[in-house]
C-alpha positions, 0 to 999 in steps of 0.5 A: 494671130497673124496668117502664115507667110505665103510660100515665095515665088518659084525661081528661075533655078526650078526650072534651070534642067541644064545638067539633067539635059547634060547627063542624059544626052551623055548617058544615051549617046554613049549606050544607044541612041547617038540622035537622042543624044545630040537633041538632049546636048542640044537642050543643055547648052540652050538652058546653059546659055538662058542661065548663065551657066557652063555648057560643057556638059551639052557640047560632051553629050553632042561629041558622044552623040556624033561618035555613036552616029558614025560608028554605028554608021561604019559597023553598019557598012562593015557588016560587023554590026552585032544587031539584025545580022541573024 
């Protein structure tokens, strides 16, 4: 009898969290949080850029993230913000 193989090394793709960095970058820059948005964008192309990979997802989610920052910005301005106006 021999022993059973040994499990293969983890590969680069484990720890490739492009899309994941994407997504959540797009979901909170769209709903809430612009800034987080930007910092996950951020994250996505990084990891896009290490593994050779598309970076699309990371530039949609810095677009919505700037777009959530400014228009939070000009409801604040206008007074038209439905948040903290009791």
């Amino acid at each position: 009898m021999s022993a059973p193989y040994a499990p293969p090394p983890p590969s680069a793709a484990g720890k490739d969290r492009t899309t994941l960095w994407g997504v959540l970058g797009i979901v909170l820059g769209l709903l809430c949080c612009g800034i987080l948005g930007v910092i996950f964008g951020y994250l996505s192309i990084r990891d896009a850029r290490r593994y050779g990979q598309s970076q699309v997802l990371g530039w949609l989610a810095i677009a919505f993230g700037v777009i959530n920052i400014i228009g939070s910005a000009v409801l604040r301005a206008t007074g038209n913000y439905p948040i903290g106006n009791d």
